[in-house]
Z-matrix of the N, CA and C atoms (Angstrom, degrees):
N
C 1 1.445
C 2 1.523 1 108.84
N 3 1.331 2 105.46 1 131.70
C 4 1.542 3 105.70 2 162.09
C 5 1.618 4 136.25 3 -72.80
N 6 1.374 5 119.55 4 -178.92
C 7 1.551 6 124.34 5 -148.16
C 8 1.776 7 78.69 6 -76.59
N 9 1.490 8 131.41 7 -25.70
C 10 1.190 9 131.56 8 -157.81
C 11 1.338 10 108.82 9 -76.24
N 12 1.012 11 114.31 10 -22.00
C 13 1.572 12 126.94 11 -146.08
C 14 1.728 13 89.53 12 -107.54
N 15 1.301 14 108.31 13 -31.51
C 16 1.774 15 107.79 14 -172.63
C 17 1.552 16 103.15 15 -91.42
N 18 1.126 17 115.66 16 6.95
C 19 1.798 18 124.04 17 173.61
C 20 1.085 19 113.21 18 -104.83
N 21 1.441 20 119.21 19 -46.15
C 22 0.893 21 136.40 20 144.93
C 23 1.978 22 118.34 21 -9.36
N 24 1.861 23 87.64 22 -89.13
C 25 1.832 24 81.99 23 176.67
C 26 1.616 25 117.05 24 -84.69
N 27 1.323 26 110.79 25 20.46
C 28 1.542 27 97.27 26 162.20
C 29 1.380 28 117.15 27 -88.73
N 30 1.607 29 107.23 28 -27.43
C 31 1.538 30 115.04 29 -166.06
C 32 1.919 31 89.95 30 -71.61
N 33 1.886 32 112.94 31 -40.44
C 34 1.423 33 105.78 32 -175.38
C 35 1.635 34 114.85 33 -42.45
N 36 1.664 35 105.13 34 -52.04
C 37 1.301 36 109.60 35 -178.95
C 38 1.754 37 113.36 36 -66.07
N 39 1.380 38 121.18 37 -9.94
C 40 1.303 39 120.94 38 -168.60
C 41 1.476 40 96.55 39 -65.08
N 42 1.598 41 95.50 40 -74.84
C 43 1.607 42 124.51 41 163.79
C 44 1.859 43 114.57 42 -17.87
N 45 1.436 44 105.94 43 -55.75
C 46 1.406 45 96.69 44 -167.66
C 47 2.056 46 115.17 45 -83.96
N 48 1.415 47 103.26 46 -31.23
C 49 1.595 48 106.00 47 130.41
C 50 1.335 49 134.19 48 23.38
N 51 1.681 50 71.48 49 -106.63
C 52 1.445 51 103.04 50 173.08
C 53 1.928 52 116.79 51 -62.02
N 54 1.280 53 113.68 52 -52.09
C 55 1.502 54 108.30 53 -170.29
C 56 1.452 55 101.72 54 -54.01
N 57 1.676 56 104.82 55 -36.18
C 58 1.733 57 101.41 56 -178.81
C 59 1.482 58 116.47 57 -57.18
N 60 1.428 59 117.38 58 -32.85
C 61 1.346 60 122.30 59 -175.05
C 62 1.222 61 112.60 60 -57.05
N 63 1.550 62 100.72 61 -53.40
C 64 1.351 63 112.57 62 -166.06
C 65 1.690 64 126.66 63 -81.17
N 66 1.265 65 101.46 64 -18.03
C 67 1.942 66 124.69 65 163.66
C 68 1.395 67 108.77 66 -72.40
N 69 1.644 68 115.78 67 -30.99
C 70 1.331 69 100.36 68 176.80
C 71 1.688 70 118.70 69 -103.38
N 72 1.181 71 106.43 70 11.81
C 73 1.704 72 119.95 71 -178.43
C 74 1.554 73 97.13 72 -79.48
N 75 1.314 74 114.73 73 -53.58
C 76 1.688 75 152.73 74 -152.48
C 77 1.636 76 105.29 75 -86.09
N 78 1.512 77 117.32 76 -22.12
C 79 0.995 78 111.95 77 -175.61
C 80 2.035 79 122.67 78 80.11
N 81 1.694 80 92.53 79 -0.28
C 82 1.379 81 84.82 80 179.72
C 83 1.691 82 114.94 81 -120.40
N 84 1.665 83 72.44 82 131.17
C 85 2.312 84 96.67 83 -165.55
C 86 1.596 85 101.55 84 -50.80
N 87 1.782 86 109.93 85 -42.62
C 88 1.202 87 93.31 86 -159.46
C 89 1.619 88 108.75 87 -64.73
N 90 1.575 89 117.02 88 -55.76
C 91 1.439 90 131.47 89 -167.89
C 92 2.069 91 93.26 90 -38.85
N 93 0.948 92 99.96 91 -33.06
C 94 1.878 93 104.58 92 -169.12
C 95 1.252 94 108.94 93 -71.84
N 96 1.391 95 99.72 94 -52.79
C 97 1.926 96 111.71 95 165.74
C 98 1.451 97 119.08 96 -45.76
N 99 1.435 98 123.53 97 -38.17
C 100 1.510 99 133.13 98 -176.22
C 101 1.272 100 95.14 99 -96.51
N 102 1.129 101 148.93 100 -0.76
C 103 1.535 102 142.74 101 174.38
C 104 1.625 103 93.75 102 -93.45
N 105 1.230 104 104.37 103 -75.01
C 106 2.097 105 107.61 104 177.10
C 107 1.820 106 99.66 105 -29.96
N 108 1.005 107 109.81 106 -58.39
C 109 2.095 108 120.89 107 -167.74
C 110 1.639 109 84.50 108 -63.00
N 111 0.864 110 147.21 109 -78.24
C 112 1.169 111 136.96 110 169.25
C 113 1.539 112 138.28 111 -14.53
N 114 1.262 113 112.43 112 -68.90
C 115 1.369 114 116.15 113 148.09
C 116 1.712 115 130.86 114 -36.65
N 117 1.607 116 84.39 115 -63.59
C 118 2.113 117 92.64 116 169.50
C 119 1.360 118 107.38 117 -47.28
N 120 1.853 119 137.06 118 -45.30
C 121 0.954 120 119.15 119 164.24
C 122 1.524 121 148.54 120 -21.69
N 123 1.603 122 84.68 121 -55.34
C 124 1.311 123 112.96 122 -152.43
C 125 1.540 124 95.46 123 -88.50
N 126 1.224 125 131.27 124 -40.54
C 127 1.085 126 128.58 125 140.61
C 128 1.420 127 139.23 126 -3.50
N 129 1.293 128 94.17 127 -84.46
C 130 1.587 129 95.92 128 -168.27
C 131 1.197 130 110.65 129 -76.42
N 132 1.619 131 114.36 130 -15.67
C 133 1.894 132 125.59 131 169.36
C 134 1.658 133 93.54 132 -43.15
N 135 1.439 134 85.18 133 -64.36
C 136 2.148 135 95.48 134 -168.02
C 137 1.432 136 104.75 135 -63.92
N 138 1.305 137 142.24 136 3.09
C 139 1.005 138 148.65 137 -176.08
C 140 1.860 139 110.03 138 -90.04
N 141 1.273 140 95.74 139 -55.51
C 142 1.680 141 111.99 140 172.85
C 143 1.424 142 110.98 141 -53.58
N 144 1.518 143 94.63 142 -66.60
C 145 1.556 144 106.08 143 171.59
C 146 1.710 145 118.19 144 -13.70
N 147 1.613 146 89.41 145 -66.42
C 148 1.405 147 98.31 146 -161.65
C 149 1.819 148 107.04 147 -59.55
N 150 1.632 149 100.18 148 -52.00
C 151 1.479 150 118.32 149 167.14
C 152 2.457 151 112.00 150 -17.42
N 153 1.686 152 76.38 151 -61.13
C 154 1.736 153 69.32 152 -173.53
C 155 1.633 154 108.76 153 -88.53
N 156 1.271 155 115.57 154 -9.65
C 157 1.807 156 111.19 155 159.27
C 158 1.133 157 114.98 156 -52.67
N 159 1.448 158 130.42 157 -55.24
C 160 0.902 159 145.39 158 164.11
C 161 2.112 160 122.47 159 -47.87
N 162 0.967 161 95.23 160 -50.01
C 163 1.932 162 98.29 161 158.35
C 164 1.316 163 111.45 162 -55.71
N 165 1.495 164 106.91 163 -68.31
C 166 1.267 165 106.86 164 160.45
C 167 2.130 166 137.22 165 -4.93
N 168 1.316 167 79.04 166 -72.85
C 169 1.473 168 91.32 167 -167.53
C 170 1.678 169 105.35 168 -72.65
N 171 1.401 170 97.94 169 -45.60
C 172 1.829 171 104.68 170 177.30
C 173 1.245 172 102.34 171 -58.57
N 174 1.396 173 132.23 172 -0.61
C 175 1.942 174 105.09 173 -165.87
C 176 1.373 175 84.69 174 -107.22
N 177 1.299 176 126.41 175 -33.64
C 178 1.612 177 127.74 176 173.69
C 179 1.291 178 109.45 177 -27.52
């Protein structure tokens, strides 16, 4: 994955963050629920990522 793709899911996790912040200021579960789903996204994106960095470097 490229440098694009890892800005990419940080800004996702930035974003989902934030909706959590702001769902739980507001009192609303759902906006908080799509902030958490958000994050888990963004996650396991950066999760893979790391996965084939890691292939990557070992096949070197």
């Amino acid at each position: 994955m490229g440098l694009g793709d890892k800005i990419s899911n940080k800004a996702e996790e930035a974003k989902g963050k934030i909706k959590e912040t702001v769902g739980d200021a507001t009192d609303n579960e759902r906006m908080e629920a799509e902030g958490q789903a958000d994050q888990t996204s963004a996650n396991v994106k950066q999760a893979g990522e790391h996965v084939k960095d890691a292939w990557k470097d070992a096949s070197k």
